[in-house]
ZALORO-890346 format. One record per residue (C-alpha): residue in three letters; x, y negated, z; residue number from 1. Coordinates in steps of 0.2 Angstrom, whole numbers, always signed. Layout:
   aa      x      y      z    i
  ALA      X      Y      Z  NUM
...
***
This chain:
   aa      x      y      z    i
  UNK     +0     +0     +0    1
  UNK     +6    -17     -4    2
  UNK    +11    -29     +8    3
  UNK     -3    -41    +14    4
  UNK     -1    -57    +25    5
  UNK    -15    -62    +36    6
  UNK    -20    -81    +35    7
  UNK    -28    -89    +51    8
  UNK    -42   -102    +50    9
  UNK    -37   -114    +63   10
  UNK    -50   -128    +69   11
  UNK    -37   -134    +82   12
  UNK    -19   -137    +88   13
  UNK    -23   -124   +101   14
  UNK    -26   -112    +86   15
  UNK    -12   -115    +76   16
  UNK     -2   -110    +92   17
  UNK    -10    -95    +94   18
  UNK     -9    -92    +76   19
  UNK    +12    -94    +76   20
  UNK    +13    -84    +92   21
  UNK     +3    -69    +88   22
  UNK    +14    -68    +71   23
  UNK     +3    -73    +59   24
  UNK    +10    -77    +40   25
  UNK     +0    -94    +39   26
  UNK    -14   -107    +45   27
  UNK    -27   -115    +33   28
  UNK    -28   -130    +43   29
  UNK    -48   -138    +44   30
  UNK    -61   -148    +55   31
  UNK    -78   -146    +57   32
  UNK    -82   -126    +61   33
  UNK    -99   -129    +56   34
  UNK    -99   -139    +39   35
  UNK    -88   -121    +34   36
  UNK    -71   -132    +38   37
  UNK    -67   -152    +28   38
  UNK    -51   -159    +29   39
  UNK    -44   -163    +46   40
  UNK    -37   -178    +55   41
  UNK    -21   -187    +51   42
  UNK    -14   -185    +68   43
  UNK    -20   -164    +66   44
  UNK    -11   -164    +53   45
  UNK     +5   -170    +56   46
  UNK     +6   -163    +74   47
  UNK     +2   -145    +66   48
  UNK    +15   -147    +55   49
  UNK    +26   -147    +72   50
  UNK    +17   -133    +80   51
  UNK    +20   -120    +65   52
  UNK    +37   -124    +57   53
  UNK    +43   -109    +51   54
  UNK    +25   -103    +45   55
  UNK    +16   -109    +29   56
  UNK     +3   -123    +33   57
  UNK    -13   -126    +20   58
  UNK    -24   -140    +22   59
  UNK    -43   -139    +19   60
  UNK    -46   -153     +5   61
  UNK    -66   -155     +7   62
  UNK    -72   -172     +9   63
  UNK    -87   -168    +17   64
  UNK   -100   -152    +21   65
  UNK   -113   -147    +10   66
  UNK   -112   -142    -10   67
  UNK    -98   -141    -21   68
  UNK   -102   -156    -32   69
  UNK    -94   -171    -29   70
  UNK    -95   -189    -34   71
  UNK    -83   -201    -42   72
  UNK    -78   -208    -24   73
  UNK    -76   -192    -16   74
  UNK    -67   -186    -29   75
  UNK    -54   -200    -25   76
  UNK    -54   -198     -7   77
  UNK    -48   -179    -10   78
  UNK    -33   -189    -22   79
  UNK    -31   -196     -6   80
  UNK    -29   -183     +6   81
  UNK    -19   -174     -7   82
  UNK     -6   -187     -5   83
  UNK     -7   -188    +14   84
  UNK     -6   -169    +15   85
  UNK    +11   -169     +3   86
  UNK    +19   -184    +13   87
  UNK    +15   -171    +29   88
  UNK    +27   -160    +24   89
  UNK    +12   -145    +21   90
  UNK    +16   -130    +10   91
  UNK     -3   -131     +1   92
  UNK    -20   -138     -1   93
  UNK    -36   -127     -3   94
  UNK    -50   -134    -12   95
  UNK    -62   -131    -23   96
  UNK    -76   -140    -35   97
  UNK    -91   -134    -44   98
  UNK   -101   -142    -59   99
  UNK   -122   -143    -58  100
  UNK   -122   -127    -68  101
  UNK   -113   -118    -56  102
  UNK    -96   -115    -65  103
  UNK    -79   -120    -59  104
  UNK    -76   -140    -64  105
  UNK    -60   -136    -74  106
  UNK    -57   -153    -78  107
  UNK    -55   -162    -62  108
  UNK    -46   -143    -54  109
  UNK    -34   -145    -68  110
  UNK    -30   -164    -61  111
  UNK    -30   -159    -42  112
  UNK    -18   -145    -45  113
  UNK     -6   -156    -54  114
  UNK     -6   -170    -41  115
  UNK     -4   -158    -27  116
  UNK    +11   -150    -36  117
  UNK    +23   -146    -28  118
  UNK    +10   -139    -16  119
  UNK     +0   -122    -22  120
  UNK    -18   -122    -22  121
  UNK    -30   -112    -13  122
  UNK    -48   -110    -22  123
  UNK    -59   -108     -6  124
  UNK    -76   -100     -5  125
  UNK    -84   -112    -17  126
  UNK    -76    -99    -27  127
  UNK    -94    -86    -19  128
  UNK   -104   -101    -24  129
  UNK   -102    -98    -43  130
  UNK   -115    -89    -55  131
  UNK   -101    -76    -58  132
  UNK    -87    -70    -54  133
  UNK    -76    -63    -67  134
  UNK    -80    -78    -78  135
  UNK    -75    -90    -60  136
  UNK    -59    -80    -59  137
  UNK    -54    -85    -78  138
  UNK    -56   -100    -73  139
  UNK    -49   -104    -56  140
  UNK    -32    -94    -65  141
  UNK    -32   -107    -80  142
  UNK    -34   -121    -67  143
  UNK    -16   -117    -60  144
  UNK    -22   -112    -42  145
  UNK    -10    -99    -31  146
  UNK    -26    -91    -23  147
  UNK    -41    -88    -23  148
  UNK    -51    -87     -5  149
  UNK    -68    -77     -9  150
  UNK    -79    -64     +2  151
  UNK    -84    -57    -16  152
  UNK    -99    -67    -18  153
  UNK   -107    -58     -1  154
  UNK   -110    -65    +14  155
  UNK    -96    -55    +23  156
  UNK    -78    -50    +15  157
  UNK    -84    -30    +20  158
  UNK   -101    -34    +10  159
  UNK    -94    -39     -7  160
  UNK    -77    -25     -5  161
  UNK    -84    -17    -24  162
  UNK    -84    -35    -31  163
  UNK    -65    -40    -20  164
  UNK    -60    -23    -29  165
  UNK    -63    -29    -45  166
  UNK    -56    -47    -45  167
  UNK    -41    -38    -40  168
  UNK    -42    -27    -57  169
  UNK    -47    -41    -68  170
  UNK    -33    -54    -60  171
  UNK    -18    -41    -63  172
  UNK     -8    -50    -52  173
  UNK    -11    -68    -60  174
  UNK    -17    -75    -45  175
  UNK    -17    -71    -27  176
  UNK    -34    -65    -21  177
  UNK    -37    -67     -2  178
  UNK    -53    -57     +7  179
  UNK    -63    -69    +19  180
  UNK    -76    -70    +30  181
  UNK    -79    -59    +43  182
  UNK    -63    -49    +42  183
  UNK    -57    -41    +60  184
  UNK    -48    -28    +67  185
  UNK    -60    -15    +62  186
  UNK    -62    -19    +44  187
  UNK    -45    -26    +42  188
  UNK    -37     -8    +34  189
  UNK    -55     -6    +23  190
  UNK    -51    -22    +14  191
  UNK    -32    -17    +13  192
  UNK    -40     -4     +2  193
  UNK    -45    -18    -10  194
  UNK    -27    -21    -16  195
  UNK    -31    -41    -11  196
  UNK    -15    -49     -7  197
  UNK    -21    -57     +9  198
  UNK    -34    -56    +24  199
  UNK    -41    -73    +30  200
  UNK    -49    -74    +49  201
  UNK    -53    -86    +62  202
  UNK    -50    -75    +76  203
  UNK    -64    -84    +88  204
  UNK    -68    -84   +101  205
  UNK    -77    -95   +113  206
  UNK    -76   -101   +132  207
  UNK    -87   -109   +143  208
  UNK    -83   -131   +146  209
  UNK    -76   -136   +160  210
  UNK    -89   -150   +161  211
  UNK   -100   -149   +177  212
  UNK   -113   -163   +172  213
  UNK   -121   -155   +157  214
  UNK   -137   -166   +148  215
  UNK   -146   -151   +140  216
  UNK   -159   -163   +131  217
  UNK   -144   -171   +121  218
  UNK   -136   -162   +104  219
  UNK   -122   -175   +100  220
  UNK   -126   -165    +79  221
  UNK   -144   -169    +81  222
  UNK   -145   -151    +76  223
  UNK   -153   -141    +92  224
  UNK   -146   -125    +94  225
  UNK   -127   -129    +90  226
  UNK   -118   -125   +108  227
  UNK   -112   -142   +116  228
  UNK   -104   -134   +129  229
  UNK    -94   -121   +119  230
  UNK    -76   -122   +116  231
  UNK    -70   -111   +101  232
  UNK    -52   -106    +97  233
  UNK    -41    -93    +88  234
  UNK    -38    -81    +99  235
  UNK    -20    -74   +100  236
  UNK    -27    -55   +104  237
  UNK    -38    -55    +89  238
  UNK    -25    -59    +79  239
  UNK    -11    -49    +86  240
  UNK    -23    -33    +82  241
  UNK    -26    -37    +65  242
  UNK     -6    -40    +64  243
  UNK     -3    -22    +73  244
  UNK    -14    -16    +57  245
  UNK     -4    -25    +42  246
  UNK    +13    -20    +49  247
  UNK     +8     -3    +49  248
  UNK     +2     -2    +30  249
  UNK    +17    -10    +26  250
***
């Protein structure tokens, strides 16, 4: 079995920390758990630059929550944060952007690519948004991105394995396909199966505030039902398992 490296999805510094002491390969850096990750802070970004030299750092590139479509003034902003990012001293940007139809906009991935160059690019899971996958896949390759991020078009990496199998066929070692969503210690070594070239995880877990006032009339989302009082990291034991499971398909 080839070898695979395991990617962590850190929401803060505390998780990039766990992420480089549990021995993980990389961080894909975001904010906002709940949007599905948008670019992070300038001061998260350079401070998690310190906390994992000697580790490959990606930075989410998503300029809000929502769809894939973006308008002219988003678009800039991601220009923005692209340069930011480079000036950061990061190894990548992940990204991604959809057309109304539901096909990869080629155009403007084409131009993101190049302006983050040096920097690779990771197609995220706009990538499961698309109306199909072989023909996204063509696509994301001819936009010049490193790797792809998908949970083959299924809600969970372990739902859509048959479609992860066969990106892997069709891409033939073009591009880099990473399996997301979902993935854990017990499905970790069924998605190695896949022949994708990386596994992608959070690791989370959550503990309780330590805030003894709590207003439980008040969601600061506006969205009832998100936990106020929940703090979620990466957690080093999560990840040290899924570790464990790589090194010995290596």
């Amino acid at each position: 079995m080839k070898k695979c490296e395991l990617e962590i999805c850190a929401y803060s510094l505390e998780s990039c920390r766990a992420a480089k002491e549990a021995g993980a390969d990389r961080v894909e850096l975001c904010a906002a758990m709940y949007d599905g990750g948008t670019t992070p802070s300038a001061a998260t970004i350079r401070m998690a630059r310190e906390l994992t030299e000697g580790m490959e750092l990606y930075v989410m590139i998503r300029p809000r929550g929502g769809d894939f479509l973006y308008s002219e003034w988003e678009y800039r902003q991601m220009w923005e944060d692209i340069r930011f990012v480079k000036e950061s001293g990061a190894d990548g940007v992940v990204l991604g952007i959809l057309a109304a139809d539901g096909i990869v906009d080629v155009e403007r991935m084409t131009k993101l690519v190049a302006w983050a160059s040096p920097l690779k690019v990771t197609f995220h899971r706009a990538f499961d948004m698309t109306r199909n996958a072989g023909e996204a896949l063509e696509a994301v390759i001819g936009c010049g991105c490193h790797r792809i991020l998908t949970s083959g078009m299924h809600n969970t990496a372990t739902e859509g394995v048959g479609v992860l199998r066969e990106l892997v066929r069709q891409a033939q070692g073009r591009i880099q396909i990473m399996a997301g969503s979902g993935v854990n210690v017990s499905n970790a070594r069924q998605l190695l199966e896949t022949g994708v070239d990386a596994l992608h995880m959070s690791g989370k877990s959550v503990r309780d505030s330590a805030m003894v006032f709590r207003n439980p009339h008040i969601f600061m989302g506006g969205v009832p039902g998100i936990p106020e009082y929940d703090i979620a990291y990466s957690d080093k034991r999560k990840i040290e398992e899924v570790v464990k499971v790589l090194q010995t398909c290596r």
